[in-house]
C-alpha positions in Angstrom: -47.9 -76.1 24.6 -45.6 -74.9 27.2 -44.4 -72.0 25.3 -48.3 -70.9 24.3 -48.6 -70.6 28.5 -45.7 -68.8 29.0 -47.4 -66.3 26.5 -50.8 -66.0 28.0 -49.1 -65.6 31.0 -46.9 -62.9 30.1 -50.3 -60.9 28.3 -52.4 -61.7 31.2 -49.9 -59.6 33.6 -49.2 -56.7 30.5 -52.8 -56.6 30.8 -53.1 -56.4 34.4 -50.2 -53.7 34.6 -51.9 -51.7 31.8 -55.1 -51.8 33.3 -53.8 -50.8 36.7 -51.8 -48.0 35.3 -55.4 -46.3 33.5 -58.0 -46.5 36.6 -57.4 -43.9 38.5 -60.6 -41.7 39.5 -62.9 -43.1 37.1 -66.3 -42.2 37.1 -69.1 -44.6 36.3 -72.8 -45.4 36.5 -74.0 -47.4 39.6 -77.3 -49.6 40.2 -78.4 -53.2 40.6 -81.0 -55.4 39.3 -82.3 -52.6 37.1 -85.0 -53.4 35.0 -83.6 -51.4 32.2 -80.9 -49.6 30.7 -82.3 -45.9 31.3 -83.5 -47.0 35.2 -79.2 -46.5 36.1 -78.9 -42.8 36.4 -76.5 -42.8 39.6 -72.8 -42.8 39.4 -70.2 -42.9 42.3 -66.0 -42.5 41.7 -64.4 -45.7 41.2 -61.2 -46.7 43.9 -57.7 -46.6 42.5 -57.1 -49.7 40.4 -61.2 -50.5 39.7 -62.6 -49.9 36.2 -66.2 -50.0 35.0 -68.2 -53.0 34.7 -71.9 -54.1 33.4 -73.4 -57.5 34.0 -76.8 -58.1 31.5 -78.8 -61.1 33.0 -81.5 -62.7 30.8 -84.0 -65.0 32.1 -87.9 -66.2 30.4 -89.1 -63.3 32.7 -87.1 -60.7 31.3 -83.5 -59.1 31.8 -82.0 -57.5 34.6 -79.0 -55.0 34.4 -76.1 -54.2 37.2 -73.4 -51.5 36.7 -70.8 -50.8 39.0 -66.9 -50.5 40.0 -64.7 -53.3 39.9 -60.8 -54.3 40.8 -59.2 -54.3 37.0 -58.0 -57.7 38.0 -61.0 -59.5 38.0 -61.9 -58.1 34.4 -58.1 -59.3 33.6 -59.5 -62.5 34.4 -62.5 -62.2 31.7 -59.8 -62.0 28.7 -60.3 -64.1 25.9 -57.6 -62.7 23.8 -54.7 -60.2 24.4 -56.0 -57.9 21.1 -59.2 -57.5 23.8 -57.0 -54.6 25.5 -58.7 -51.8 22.7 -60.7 -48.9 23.2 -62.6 -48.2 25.9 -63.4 -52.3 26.4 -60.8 -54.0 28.4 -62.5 -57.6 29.7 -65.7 -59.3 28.8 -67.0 -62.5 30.0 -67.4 -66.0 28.0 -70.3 -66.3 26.6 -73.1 -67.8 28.0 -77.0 -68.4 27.3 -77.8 -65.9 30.1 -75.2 -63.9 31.4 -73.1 -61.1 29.7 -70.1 -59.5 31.8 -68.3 -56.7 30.4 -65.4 -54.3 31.5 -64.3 -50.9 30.2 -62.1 -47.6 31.3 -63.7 -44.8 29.9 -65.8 -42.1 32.0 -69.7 -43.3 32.6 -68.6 -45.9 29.7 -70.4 -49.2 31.0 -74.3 -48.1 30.2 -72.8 -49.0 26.7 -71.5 -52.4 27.6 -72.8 -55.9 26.3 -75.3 -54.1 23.6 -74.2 -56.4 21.0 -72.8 -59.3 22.0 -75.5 -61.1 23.8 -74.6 -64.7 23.7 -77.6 -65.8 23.9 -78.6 -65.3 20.4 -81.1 -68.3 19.8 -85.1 -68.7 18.3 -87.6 -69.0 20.4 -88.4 -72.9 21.5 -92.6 -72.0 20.6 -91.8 -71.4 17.5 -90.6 -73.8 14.6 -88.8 -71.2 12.5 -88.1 -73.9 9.8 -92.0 -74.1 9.2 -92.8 -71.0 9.7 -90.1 -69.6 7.6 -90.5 -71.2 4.8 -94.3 -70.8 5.0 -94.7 -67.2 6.1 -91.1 -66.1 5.0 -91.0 -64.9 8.4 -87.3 -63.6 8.1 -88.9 -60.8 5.6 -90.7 -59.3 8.9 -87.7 -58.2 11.0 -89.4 -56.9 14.1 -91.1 -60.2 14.4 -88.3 -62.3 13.1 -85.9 -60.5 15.5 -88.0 -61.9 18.8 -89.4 -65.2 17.5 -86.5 -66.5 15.1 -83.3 -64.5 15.5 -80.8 -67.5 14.9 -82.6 -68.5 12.2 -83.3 -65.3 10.4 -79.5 -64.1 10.9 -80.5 -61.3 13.3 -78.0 -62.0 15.9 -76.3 -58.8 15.8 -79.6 -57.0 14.9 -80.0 -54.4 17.6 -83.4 -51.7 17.3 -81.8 -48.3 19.0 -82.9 -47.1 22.1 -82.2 -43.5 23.9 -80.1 -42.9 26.8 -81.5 -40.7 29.7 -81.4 -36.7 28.5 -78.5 -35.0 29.9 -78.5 -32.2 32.0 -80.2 -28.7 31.4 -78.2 -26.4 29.8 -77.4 -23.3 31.6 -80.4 -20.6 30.6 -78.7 -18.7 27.3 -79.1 -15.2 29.2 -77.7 -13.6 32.0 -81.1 -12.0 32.5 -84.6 -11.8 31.9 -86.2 -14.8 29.9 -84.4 -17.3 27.9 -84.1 -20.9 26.5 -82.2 -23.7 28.3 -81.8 -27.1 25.7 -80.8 -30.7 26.7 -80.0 -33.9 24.5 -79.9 -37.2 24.7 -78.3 -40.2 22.4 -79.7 -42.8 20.8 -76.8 -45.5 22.2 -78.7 -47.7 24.8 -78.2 -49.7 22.6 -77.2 -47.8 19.0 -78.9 -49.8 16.6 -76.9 -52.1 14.5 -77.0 -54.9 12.6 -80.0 -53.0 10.8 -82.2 -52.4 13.3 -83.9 -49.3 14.0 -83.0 -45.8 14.6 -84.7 -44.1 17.9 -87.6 -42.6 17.9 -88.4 -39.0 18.6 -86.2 -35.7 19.8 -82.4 -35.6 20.0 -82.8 -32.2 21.4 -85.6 -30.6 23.8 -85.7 -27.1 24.9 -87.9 -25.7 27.6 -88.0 -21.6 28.5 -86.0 -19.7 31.5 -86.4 -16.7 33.4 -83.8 -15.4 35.3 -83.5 -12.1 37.4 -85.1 -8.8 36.0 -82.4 -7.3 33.5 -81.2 -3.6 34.3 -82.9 -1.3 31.6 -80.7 1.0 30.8 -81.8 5.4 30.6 -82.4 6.7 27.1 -83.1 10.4 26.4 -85.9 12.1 25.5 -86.3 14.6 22.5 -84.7 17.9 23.7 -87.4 20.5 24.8 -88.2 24.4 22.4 -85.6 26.7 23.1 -86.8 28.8 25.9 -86.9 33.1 25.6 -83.8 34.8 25.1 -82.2 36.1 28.4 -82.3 39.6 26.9 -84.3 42.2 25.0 -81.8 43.5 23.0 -78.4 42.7 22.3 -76.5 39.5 23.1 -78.1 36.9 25.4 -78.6 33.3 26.0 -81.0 30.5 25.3 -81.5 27.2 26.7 -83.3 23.8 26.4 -83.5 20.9 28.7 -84.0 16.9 27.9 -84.4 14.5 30.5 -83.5 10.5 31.0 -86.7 9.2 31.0 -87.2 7.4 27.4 -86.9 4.8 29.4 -86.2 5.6 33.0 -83.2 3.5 34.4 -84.3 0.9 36.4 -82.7 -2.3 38.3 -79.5 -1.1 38.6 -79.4 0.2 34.9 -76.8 3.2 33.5 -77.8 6.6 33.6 -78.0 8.4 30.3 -74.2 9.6 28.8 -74.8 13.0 27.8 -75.6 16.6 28.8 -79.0 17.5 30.1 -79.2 20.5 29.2 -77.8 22.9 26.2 -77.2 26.7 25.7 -76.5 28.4 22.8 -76.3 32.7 22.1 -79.4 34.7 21.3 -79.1 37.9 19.1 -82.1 40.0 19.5 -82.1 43.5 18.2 -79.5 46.3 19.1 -80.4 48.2 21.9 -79.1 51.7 20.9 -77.6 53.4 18.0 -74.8 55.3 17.7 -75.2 59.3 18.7 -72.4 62.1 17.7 -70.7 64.1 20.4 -70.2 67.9 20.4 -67.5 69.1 18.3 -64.5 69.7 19.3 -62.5 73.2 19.2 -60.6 73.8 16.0 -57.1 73.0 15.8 -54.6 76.1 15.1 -53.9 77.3 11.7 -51.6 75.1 10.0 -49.5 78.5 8.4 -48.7 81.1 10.5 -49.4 83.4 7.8 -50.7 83.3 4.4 -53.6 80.7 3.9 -53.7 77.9 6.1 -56.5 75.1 7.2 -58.0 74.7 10.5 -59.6 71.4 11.8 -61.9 69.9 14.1 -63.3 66.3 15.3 -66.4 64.7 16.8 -66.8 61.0 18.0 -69.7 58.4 17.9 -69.8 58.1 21.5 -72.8 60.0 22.6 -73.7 57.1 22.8 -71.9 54.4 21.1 -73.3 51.9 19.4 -74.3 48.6 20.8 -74.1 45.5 18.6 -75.7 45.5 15.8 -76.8 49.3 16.5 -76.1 51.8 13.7 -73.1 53.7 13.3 -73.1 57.5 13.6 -74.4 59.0 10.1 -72.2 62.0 8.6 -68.6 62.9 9.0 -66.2 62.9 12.3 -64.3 65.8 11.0 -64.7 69.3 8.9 -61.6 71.3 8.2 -62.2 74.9 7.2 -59.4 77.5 5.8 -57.5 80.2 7.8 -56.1 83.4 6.9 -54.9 85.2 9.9 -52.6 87.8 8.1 -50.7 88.2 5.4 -46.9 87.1 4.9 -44.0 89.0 4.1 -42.6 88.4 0.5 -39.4 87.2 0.1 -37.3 86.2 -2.8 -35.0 83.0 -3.8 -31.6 83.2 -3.6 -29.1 80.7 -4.7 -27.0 78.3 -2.3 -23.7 77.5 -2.8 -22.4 75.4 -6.1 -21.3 71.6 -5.5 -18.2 70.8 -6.0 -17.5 69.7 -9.7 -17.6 66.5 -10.4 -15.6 63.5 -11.6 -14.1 64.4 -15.8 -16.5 62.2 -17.9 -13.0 60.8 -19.5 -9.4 60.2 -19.1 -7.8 61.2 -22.6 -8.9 64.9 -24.7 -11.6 66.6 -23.9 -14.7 65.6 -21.6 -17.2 67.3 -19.3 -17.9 67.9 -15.6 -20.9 69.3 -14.2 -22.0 71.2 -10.6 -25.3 72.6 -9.7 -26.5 74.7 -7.1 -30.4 75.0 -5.3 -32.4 78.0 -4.7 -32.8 77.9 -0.9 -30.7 80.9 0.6 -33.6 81.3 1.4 -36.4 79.8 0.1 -38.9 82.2 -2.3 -42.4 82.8 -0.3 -45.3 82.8 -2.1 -45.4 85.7 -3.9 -41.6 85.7 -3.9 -39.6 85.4 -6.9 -37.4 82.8 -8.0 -33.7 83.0 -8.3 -32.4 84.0 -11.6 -30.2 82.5 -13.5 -28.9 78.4 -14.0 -29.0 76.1 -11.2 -26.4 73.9 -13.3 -23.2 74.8 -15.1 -21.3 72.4 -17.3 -17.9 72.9 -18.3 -14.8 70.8 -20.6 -11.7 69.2 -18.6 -8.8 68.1 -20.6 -7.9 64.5 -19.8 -4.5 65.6 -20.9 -4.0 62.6 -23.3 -5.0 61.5 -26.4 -7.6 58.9 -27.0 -9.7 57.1 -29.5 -13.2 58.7 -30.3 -15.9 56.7 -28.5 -19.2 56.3 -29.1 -20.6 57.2 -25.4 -24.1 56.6 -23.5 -26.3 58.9 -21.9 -26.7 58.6 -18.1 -30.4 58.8 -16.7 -31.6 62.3 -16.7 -31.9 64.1 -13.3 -34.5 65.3 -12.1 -36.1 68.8 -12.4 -34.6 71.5 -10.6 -36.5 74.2 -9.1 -38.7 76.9 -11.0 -36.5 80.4 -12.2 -37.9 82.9 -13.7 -36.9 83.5 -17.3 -38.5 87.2 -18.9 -42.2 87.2 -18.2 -42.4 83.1 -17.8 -40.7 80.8 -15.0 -39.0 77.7 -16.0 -37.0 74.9 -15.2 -34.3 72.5 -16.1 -32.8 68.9 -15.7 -29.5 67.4 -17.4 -27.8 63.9 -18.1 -24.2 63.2 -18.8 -22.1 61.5 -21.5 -20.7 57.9 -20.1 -18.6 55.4 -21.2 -17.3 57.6 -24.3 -16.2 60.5 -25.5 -18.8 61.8 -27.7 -23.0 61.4 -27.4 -25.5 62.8 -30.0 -28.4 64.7 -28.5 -29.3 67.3 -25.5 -27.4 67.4 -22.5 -30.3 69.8 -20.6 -34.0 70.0 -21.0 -36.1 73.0 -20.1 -39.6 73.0 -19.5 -41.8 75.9 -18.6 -43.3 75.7 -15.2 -47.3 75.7 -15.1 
């Protein structure tokens, strides 16, 4: 026995310490000799070291309910066990017909207390449940059993649910204009057990808001018809307006984003075409004698055209032949030969070639050519003997200058034999000049 005190001693001050170390600034409701559950509405901050209470009197004239702040040692005190210390309930009273005492450390937590564990579970002394049980089977009708003949019936821990008070408004879901604000409530004062009844009615209620104006923002009209073009003819511009007013901004609402107004070029119709100027004097004769040409220009300038006006129809120059007198005649005569050139081989016999152009001086129209060959091909020994070689024809060269030959004029062109010694076909070509 002395040992079993040393114990409960040692879990009364655990308890204590525990209790001590979890109160600080605890919030809970406040009221006494309320009537009913839902009357106690008030709370107040509980002292350093106090914790929550509710005290449930029951009397023949009904039941009266206290809540309130307590020191944690006094609902130490009410301990029956040391596994009591769980939850949010840390003390409750022995029972007794008439009075339930409860503790707990939870915010606003003691509204909740002594729901079931009335200890004064017992059938009313009017009624003889025996008889009237086994007559009626009163213990099948549950919401009369539960006030005439809860012992005998088993309802002891039958509880019908009942709703707290609603909790605060909601803040109005808008920042603006109308809205909804929404409140609940629980069905905990007491939650039914033992299977009694849920509450009845709404969890949740709503009720409308209106709060200040909201801005309305500007929207922008259509855009207006392009207005005339700033000219008659030629390039020009055109405009067309819109305006914020689809809606107007109001209460402190944006102003449209955006341009007002737009522009855009206008092409009309050309305002003049082109017109030629006077001609200008003809150039000198382009020969000195003989036949020559002569030209002379105009421009589109008189005026010019605008845009999309019409260019100038017909030509901007004429050229026109010129024969201011006639030119003395003179013949061709031959320049000087070219040096010969390089012996097409190195052994025997091969060929070198030189030619020579008919400009010492030039033949004037009606001039004659120079007579004779304006190329002359001759052998060159390469002084040793060599194998016979097939050789290649270099490209030919191109036509020389018109000679006359007899009655006809003609002229001539050559190639030479590479890479050999010998080359079947022509060396020169003649052709008669047209």
């Amino acid at each position: 026995m002395k040992i079993l005190s040393q114990v409960s001693v040692f879990v009364a001050v655990t308890a204590f310490s525990y209790l001590v170390r979890k109160t600080d600034c605890l919030d809970c409701f406040t009221c006494i000799n309320a009537t009913a559950i839902p009357q106690c509405k008030a709370t107040r901050t509980c002292s350093s070291g106090e914790v929550c209470y509710a005290e449930h009197t029951h009397s023949a004239t009904g039941n009266v309910f206290s809540f309130g702040c307590r020191p944690a040692k006094m609902c130490s005190n009410l301990m029956t066990t040391p596994t009591a210390i769980t939850g949010s309930l840390v003390g409750r009273s022995s029972p007794t017909d008439s009075t339930c005492t409860e503790c707990c450390m939870d915010q606003n937590c003691n509204r909740q207390l002594c729901q079931n564990s009335y200890p004064h579970c017992k059938d009313s002394p009017k009624a003889n449940c025996a008889v009237v049980g086994a007559m009626l089977n009163i213990c099948l009708d549950t919401q009369h059993a539960k006030i005439s003949c809860r012992r005998f019936c088993g309802l002891c821990n039958y509880y019908d649910g009942s709703w707290a008070s609603w909790m605060a408004w909601s803040k109005c879901d808008v920042t603006c204009g109308k809205g909804v604000q929404s409140r609940s409530r629980t069905c905990t004062e007491p939650s039914p057990s033992g299977g009694g009844l849920d509450c009845v009615g709404n969890l949740h209620n709503t009720k409308s808001c209106e709060l200040s104006p909201c801005p309305v923002h500007g929207g922008w009209s259509g855009w207006a018809s392009w207005g005339s073009c700033s000219v008659t003819c030629g390039i020009g511009m055109q405009r067309r307006d819109r305006s914020c007013s689809n809606p107007y901004p109001s209460r402190c609402g944006n102003h449209c984003f955006g341009e007002s107004r737009d522009d855009r070029i206008c092409l009309t119709k050309a305002c003049q075409d082109g017109g030629w100027s006077s001609w200008n004097v003809w150039t000198r004769c382009s020969a000195t004698c003989g036949e020559g040409i002569k030209t002379r220009t105009r421009l589109c300038d008189n005026p010019l055209p605008s845009l999309l006006g019409q260019y100038c129809v017909g030509e901007p120059f004429e050229v026109s032949l010129c024969n201011d007198k006639h030119c003395q005649v003179t013949n061709g005569a031959w320049g000087q030969w070219t040096y010969w050139s390089t012996c097409t081989l190195n052994c025997k016999l091969g060929i070198q070639s030189r030619h020579r152009n008919c400009n010492n001086p030039e033949p004037s129209i009606g001039g004659n050519m120079c007579t004779g060959s304006s190329f002359e091909i001759a052998q060159c020994d390469g002084k040793t003997s060599c194998e016979i070689m097939d050789g290649t024809w270099s490209i030919w060269s191109s036509w020389n200058y018109c000679h006359p030959t007899g009655p006809s004029y003609e002229k001539d062109r050559y190639r030479i034999c590479e890479n050999g010694t010998v080359c079947f076909g022509k060396s020169r070509e003649y052709r008669v000049c047209g």
